[in-house]
C-alpha positions as CSV (number, residue, x, y, z in Angstrom):
1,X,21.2,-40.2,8.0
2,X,24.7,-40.2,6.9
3,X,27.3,-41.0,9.5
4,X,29.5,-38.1,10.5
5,X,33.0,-38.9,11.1
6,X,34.1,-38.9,15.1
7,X,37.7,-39.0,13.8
8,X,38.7,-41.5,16.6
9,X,42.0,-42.7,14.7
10,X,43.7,-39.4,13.4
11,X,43.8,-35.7,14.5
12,X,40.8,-33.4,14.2
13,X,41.7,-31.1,10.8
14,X,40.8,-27.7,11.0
15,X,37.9,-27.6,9.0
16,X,35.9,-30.1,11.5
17,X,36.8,-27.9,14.2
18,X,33.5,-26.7,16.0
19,X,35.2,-24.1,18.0
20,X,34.2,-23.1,22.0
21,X,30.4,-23.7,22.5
22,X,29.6,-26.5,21.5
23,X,32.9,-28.5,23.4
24,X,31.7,-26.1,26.4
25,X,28.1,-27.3,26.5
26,X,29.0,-30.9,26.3
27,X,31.7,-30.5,29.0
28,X,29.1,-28.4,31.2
29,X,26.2,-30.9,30.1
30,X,29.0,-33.7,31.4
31,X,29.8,-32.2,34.9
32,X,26.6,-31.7,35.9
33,X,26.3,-35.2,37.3
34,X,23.3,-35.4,39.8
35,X,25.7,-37.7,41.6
36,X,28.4,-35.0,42.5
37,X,25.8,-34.0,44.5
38,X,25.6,-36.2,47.0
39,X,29.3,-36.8,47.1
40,X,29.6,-33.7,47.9
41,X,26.8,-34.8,51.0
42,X,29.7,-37.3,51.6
43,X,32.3,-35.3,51.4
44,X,30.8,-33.1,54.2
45,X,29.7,-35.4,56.1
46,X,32.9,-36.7,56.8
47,X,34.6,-33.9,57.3
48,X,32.8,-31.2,58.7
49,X,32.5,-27.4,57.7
50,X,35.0,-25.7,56.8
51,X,36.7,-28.4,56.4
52,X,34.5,-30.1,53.6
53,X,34.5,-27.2,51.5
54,X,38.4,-27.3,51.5
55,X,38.1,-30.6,50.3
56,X,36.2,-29.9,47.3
57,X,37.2,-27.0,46.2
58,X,41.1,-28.4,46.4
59,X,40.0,-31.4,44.7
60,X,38.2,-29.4,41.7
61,X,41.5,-26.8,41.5
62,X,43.8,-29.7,41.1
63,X,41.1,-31.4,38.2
64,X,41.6,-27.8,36.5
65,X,45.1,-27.9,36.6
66,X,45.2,-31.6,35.5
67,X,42.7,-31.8,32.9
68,X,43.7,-28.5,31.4
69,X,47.3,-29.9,30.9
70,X,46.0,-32.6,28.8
71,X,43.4,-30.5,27.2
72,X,45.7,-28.1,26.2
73,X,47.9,-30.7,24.1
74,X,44.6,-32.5,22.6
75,X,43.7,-29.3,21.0
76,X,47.2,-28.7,20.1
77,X,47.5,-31.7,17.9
78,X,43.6,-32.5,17.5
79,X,44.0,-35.4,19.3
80,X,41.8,-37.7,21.3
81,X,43.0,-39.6,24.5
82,X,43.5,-42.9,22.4
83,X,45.7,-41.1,20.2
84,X,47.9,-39.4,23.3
85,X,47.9,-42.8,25.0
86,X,49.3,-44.4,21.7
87,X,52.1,-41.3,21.1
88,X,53.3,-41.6,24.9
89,X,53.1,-45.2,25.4
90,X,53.6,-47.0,21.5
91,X,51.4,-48.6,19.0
92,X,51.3,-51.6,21.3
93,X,51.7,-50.5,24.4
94,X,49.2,-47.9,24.6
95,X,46.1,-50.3,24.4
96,X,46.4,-51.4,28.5
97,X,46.2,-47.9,29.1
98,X,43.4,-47.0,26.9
99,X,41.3,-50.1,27.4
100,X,41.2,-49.9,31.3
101,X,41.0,-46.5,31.1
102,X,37.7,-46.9,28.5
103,X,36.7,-49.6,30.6
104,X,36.4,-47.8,33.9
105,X,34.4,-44.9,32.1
106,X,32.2,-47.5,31.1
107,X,31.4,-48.4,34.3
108,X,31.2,-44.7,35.6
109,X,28.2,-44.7,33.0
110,X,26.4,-48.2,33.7
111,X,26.8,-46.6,37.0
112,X,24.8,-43.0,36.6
113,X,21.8,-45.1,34.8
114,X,22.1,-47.2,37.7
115,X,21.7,-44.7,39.5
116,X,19.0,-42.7,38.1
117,X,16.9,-45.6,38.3
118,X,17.7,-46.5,41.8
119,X,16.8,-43.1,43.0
120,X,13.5,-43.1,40.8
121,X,12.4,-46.7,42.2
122,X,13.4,-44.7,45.8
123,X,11.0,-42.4,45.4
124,X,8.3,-43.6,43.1
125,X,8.6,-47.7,43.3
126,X,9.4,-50.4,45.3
127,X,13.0,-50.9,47.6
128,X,16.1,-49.0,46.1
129,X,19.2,-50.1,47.0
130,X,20.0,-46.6,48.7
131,X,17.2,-44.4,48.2
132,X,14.9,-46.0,50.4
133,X,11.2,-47.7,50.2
134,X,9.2,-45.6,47.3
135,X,5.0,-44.8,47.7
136,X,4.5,-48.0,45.5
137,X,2.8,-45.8,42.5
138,X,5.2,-48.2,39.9
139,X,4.0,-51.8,40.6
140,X,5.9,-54.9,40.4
141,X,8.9,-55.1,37.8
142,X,8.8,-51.2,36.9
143,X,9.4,-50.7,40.1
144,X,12.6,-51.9,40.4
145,X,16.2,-50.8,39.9
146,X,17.1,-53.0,37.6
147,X,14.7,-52.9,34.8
148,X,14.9,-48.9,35.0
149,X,18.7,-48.8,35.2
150,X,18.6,-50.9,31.6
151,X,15.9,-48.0,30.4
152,X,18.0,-45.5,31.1
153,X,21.6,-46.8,29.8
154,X,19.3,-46.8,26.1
155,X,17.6,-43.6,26.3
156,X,20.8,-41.8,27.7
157,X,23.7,-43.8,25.5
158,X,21.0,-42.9,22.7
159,X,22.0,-39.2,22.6
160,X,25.8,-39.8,21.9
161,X,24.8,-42.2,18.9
162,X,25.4,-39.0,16.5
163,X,28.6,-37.6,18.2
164,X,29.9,-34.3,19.5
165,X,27.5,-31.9,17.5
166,X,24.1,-33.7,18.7
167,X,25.2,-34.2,22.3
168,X,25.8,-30.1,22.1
169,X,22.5,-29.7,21.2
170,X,21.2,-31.4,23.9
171,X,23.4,-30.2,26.0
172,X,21.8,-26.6,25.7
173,X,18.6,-28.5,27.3
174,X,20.2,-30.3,29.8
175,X,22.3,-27.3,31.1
176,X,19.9,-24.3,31.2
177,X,17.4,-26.9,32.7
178,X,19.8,-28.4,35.5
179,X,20.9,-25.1,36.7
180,X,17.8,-23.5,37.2
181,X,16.2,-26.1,39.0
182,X,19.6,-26.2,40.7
183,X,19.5,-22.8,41.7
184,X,16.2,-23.3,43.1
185,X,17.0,-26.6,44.9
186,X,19.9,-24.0,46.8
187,X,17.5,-21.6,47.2
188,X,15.2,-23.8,48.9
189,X,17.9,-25.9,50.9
190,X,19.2,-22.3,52.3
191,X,15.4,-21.5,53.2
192,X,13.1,-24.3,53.9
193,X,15.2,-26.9,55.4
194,X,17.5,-24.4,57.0
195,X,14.8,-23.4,59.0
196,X,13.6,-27.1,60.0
197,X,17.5,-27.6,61.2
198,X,18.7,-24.5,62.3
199,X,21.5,-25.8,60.4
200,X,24.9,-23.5,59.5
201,X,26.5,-24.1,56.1
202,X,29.4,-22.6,57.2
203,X,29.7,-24.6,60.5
204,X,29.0,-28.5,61.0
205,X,29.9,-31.2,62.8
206,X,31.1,-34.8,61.0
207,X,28.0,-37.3,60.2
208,X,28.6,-40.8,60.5
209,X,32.3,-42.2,60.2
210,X,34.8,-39.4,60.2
211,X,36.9,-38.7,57.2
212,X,40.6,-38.1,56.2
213,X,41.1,-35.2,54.4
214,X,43.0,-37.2,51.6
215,X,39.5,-39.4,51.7
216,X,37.8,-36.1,51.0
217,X,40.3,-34.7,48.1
218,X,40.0,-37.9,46.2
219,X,36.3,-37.9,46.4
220,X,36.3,-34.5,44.8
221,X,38.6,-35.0,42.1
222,X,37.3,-38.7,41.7
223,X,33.9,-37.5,40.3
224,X,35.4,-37.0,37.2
225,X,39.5,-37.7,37.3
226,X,38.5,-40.6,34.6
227,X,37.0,-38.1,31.7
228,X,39.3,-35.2,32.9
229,X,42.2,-37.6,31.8
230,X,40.2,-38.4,28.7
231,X,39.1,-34.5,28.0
232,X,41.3,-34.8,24.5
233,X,37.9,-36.6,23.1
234,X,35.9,-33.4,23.6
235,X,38.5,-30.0,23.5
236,X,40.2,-31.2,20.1
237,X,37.1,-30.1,19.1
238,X,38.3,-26.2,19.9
239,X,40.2,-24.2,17.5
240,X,43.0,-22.7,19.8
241,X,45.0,-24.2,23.1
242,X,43.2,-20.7,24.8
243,X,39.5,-22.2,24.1
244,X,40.4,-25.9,25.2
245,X,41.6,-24.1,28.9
246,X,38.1,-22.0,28.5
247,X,35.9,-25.2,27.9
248,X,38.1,-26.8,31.0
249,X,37.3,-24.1,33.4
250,X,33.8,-24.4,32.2
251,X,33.8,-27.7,33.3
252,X,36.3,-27.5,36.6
253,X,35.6,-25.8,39.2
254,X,32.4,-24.0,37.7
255,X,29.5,-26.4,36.9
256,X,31.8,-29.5,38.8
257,X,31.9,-27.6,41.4
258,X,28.5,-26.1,42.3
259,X,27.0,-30.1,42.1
260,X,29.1,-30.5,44.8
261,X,28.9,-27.7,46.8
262,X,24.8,-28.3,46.9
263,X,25.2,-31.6,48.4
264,X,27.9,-30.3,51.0
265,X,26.3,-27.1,52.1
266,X,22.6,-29.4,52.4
267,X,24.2,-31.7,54.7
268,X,26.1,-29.0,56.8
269,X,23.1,-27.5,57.1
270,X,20.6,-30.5,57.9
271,X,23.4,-32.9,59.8
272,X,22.6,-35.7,57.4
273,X,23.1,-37.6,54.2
274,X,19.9,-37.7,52.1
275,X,20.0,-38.9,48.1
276,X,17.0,-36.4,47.6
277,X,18.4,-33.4,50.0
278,X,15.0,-33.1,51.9
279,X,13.5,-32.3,48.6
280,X,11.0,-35.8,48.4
281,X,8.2,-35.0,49.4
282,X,8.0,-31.1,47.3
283,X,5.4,-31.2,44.2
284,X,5.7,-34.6,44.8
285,X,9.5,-35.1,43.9
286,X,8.7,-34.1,40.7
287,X,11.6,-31.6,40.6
288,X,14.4,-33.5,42.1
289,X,13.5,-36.2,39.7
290,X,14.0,-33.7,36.5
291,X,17.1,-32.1,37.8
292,X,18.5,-35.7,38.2
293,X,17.6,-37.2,34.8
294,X,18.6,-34.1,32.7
295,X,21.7,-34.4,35.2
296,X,22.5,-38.2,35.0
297,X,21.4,-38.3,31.1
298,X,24.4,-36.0,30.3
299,X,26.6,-37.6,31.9
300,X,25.6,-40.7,30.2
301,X,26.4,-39.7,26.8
302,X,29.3,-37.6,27.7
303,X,31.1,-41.0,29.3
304,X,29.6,-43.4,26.0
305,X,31.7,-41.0,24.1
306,X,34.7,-41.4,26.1
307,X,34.9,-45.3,26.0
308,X,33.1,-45.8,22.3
309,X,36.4,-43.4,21.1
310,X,39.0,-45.5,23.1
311,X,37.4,-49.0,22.0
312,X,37.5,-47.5,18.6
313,X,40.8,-46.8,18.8
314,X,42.0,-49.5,19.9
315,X,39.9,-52.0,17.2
316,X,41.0,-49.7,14.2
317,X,45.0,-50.2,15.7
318,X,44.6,-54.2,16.4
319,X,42.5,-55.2,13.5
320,X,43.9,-52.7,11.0
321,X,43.5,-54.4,7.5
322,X,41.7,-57.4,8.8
323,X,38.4,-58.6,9.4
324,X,36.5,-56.2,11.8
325,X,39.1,-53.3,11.4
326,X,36.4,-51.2,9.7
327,X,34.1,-51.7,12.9
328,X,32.2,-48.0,12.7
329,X,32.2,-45.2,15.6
330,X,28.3,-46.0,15.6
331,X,28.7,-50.0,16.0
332,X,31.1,-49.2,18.4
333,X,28.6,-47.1,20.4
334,X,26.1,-49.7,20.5
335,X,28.3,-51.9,21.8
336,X,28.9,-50.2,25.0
337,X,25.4,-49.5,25.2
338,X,24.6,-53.2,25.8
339,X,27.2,-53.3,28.0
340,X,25.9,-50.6,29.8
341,X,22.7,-52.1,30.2
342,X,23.2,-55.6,31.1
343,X,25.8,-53.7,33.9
344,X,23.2,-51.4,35.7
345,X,20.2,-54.3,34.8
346,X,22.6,-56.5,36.7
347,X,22.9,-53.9,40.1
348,X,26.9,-55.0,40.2
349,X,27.8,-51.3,40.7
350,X,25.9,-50.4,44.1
351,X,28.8,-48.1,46.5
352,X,29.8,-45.1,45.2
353,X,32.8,-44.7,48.1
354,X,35.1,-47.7,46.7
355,X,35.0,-46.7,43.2
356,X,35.7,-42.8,43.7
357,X,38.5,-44.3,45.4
358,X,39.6,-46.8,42.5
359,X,38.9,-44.1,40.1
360,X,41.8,-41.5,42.1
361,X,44.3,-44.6,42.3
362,X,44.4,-45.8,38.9
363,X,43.4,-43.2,36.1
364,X,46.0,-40.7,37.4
365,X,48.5,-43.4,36.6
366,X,47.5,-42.9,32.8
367,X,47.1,-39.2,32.9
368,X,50.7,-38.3,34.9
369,X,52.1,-40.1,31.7
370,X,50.4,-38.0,29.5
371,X,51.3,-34.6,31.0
372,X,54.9,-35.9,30.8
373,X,55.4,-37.0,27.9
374,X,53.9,-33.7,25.8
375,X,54.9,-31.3,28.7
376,X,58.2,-32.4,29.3
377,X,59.6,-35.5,27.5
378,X,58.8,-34.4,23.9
379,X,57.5,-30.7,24.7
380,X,59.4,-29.4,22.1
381,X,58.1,-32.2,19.2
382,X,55.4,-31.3,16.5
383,X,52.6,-33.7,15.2
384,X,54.4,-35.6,12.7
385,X,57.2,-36.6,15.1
386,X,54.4,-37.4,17.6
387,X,52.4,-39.9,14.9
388,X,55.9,-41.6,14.1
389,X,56.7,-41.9,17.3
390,X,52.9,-43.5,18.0
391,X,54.4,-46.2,15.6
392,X,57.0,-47.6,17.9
393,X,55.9,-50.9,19.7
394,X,56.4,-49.7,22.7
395,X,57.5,-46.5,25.0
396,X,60.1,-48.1,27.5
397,X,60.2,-45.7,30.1
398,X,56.4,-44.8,29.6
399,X,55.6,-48.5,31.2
400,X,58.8,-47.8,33.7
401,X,56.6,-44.5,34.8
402,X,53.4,-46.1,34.5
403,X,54.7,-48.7,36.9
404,X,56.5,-46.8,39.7
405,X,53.2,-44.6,40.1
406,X,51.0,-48.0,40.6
407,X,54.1,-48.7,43.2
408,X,53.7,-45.6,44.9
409,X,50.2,-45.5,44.6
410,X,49.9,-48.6,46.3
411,X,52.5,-47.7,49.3
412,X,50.7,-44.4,49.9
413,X,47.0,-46.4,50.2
414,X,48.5,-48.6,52.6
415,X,51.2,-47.0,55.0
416,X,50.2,-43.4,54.3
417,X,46.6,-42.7,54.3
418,X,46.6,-38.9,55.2
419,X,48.2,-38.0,51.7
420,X,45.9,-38.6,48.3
421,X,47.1,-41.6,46.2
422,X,46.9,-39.4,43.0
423,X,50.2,-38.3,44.4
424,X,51.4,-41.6,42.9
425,X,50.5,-41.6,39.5
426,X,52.1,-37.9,38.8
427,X,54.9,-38.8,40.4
428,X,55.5,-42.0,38.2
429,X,54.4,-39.7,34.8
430,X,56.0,-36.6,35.4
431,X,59.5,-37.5,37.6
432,X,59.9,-41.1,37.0
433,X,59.3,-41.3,33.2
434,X,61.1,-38.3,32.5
435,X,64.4,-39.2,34.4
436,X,64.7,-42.8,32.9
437,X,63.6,-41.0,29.5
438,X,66.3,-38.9,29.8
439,X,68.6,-41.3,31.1
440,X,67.8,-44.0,28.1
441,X,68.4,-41.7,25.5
442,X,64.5,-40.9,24.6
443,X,64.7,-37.3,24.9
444,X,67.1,-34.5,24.9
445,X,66.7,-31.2,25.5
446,X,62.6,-31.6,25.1
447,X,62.6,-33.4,22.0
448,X,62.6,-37.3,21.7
449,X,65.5,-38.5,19.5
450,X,66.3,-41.2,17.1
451,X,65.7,-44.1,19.4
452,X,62.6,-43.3,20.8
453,X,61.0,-42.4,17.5
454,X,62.0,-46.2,16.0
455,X,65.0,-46.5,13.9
456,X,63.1,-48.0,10.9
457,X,61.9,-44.3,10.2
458,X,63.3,-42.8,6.8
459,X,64.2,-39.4,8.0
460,X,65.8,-37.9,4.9
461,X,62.6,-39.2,3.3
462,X,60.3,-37.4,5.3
463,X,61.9,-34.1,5.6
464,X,61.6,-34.1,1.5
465,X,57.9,-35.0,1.6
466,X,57.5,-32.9,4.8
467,X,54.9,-35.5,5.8
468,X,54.5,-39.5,6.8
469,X,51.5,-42.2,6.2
470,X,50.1,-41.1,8.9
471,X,46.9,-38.9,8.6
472,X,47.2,-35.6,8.0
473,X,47.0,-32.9,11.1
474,X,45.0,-30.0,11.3
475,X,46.8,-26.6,10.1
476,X,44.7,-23.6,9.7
477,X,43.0,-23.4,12.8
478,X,46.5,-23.8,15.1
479,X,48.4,-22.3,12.6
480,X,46.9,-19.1,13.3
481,X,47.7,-19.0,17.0
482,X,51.3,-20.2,16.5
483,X,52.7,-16.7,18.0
484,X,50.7,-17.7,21.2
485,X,52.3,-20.9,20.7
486,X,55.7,-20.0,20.7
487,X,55.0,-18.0,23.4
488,X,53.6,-20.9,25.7
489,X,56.3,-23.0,24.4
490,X,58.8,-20.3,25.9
491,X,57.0,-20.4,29.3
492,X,56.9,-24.1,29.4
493,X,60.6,-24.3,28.6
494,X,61.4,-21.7,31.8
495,X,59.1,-23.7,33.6
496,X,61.0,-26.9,33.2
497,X,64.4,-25.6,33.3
498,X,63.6,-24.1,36.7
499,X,61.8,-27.3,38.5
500,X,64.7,-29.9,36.4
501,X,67.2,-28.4,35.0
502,X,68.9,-31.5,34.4
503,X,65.8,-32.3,32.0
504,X,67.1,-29.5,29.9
505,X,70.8,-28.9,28.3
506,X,71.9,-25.5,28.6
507,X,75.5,-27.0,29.1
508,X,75.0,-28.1,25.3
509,X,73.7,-24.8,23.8
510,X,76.7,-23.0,26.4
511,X,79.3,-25.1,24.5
512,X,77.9,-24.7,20.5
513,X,76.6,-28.2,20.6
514,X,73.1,-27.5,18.9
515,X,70.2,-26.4,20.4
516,X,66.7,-26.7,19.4
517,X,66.5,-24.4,16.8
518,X,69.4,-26.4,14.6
519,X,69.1,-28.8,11.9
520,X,71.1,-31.6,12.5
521,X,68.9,-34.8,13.6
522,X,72.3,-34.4,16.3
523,X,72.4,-31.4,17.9
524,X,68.8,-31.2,19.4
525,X,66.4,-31.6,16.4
526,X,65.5,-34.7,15.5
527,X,62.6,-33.1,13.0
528,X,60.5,-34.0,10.4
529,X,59.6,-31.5,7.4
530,X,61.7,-28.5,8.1
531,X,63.4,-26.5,11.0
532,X,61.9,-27.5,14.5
533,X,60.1,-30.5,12.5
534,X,57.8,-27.1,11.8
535,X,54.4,-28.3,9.7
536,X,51.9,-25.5,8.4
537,X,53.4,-22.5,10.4
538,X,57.0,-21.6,12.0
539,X,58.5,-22.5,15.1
540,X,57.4,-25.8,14.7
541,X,53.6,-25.0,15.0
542,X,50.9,-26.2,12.8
């Protein structure tokens, strides 16, 4: 079978582009994680009706919000995250980023086959580590977590093997099957055990050790803050900005947010946590096991995708031209397979609490960066700028931003509980990096200049050509919604002017020093291939 390229080092081009359905199915396929399930258990446990529900459905608004940002510049430019990381942060710099970011998403899937095993051996084998003591029908090693949790990472990582189109495919299975058992698992919850309990899903009182509610918002949007910052992998897959917000919503609040709400309305009605939701002992389990495997195996393939394109990424950038630079996307896969396995055959990745938790801290450090940089800091600049400006070592006040929102981070974890630690990572990305940006000489008036582009570029070189080394973009696809575009771009500039004006310079325009629309690499366009650096369409669209 011959190898489809994944395109994990240079933009999507237009006729690759698969269009809405298929990024929606993987995306849907992706947030139904069994798992979400019984954070959302947590969640209300914690906190209580209403209060839980506030929690999660805050938590999956702001991964909307966030995610769709990002998504919305990864279809743009038909970029993946590596490739965002590397425009925002440098050709050097952009591999911490990308590599912990690829790492952790590892982990998050070592961790569902983990945990699809653990909650088989729970129910069908020996002791689970938090399912409980099974009925003993596996006997001796195949009944135990660690020899299904191997199992699993192979048969799930499997289905990503082939790339976007075949995890779509089996993403049609995985997503009609998970919400009608789903449904019934509700209708059931809502019936059987509501009658056992007397329970009120709109009224509870906290289970076990109470909860913050900045505990509660970071479990919500921890579920899947790592792949929402790494959603450029799947929507640069869609043919306009409008589907990549479509296939987001798809994926937060809708199918995110129904996993969770199960768990969260089972344990305000029953007063307890319970991996199964008082499902075990119906047809045997059979059910609950299904809607967890189709669940789990999703998610799986949907986070092996996410960390084979970053390693790739990285590898083709390091090694490019030497020995093991042409490493292949499939190579690459199989690699984090193995790691997979040996993680979840190894039982290192047991607590769920700590690494939502890790997950909110850390990854938003990455993705605040990211929405500043194409949202504010170069807003205004078009692929080929973005690519040269991927070739600079490294992005200065990126790190500067990066850094302040670990220091924040950290301060709010210790000395101020009640408010979410993602706080610090936008704050660093979005305020921090723009200000010293702007205050370095990076960016002016939504377009980075000279010096953060690199001062080895030859300018009057590539206006002529109207193009750079660098791979070619895709053009027919974007170039066709470039009025929406412009539009957006007009809404975004309002947007900016009004929250920092100092971020913009209508002092310059006021005074007939240039704007954005002039030519001169001085007066607010520093451009490559035309007026507004414009490539395959006007207004600097493509």
């Amino acid at each position: 079978m011959v190898e489809k390229e994944e395109y994990a080092e240079r933009p999507v081009p237009d006729h690759a582009r698969l269009g809405f359905l298929r990024p929606a199915m993987v995306w849907a396929g992706f947030a139904y994680a069994y798992i979400c399930k019984f954070i959302g258990s947590q969640i209300m446990g914690g906190l209580g009706a209403p209060m839980g529900y506030v929690a999660i459905v805050t938590g999956q608004i702001f991964l909307f919000v966030y995610s769709g940002l990002i998504a919305h510049m990864g279809s743009k430019f038909g970029f993946n995250f590596g490739m965002m990381c590397k425009a925002a942060f440098g050709r050097y710099g952009y591999a911490i980023p990308t590599l912990l970011i690829a790492a952790l998403v590892t982990g998050w899937y070592a961790f569902q086959a983990w945990l699809a095993a653990d909650l088989m051996v729970g129910l069908y084998g020996g002791h689970s580590f938090n399912a409980g003591t099974g009925s003993g029908i596996l006997p001796g090693i195949l009944g135990t977590t660690g020899f299904w949790a191997g199992i699993f990472a192979i048969v799930f990582g499997v289905m990503a093997l082939y790339g976007m189109r075949i995890m779509a495919y089996m993403s049609y299975f995985a997503v009609g099957s998970v919400t009608i058992l789903s449904g019934w698992m509700l209708y059931t919850i809502m019936t059987v055990v509501a009658a056992n309990t007397g329970g009120n899903p709109w009224s509870s009182h906290i289970v076990g050790q109470p909860w913050s509610f900045a505990l509660g918002f970071t479990a919500s949007i921890g579920t899947f803050i790592v792949s929402s910052t790494m959603t450029g992998d799947f929507v640069r897959w869609t043919k306009s900005t409008k589907q990549a917000w479509m296939v987001t919503l798809v994926a937060f609040p809708v199918c995110n947010l129904m996993m969770l709400m199960i768990g969260g309305i089972y344990t305000a009605i029953a007063g307890k946590l319970d991996f199964y939701f008082g499902l075990s002992g119906i047809l045997f389990g059979i059910p609950i096991m299904m809607i967890q495997w189709f669940s789990n195996g999703s998610v799986c393939d949907g986070c092996m995708y996410n960390a084979a394109q970053g390693y790739k990424n990285v590898l083709h950038n390091i090694l490019k031209g030497r020995r093991g630079g042409n490493i292949t996307w499939r190579q690459v896969s199989m690699i984090v397979i193995l790691v997979g396995v040996a993680v979840g055959a190894a039982n290192l990745l047991t607590s769920i609490v700590p690494w939502l938790l890790l997950l909110g801290t850390v990854v938003t450090l990455v993705g605040g960066v990211l929405i500043g940089h194409f949202w504010i800091v170069a807003r205004k600049n078009n692929v080929e700028e973005l690519l040269v400006a991927s070739e600079k070592k490294v992005n200065i006040p990126a790190v500067i931003g990066f850094l302040a929102g670990l220091a924040i981070a950290v301060l709010l974890v210790i000395a101020y509980k009640d408010l979410p630690s993602v706080i610090g990572g936008l704050i660093g990305g979005i305020v921090v990096y723009p200000a010293v940006a702007r205050a370095k000489g990076y960016t002016k008036n939504g377009r980075l200049t000279p010096k953060a582009l690199g001062r080895g570029v030859d300018y009057d070189a590539a206006r002529t050509n109207g193009q750079t080394n660098s791979p070619a973009p895709p053009s027919g696809a974007a170039g066709a919604n470039a009025s929406d575009d412009v539009r957006i771009q007009n809404k975004i500039d309002k947007l900016v002017e009004f929250f920092a004006p100092r971020w913009s310079t209508p002092k310059y325009r006021a005074k007939g020093r240039g704007n954005s629309d002039s030519s001169s690499g001085d007066n607010g366009n520093y451009g490559i291939g035309g007026p507004r650096g414009a490539i395959g369409g006007p207004g600097g669209q493509f």
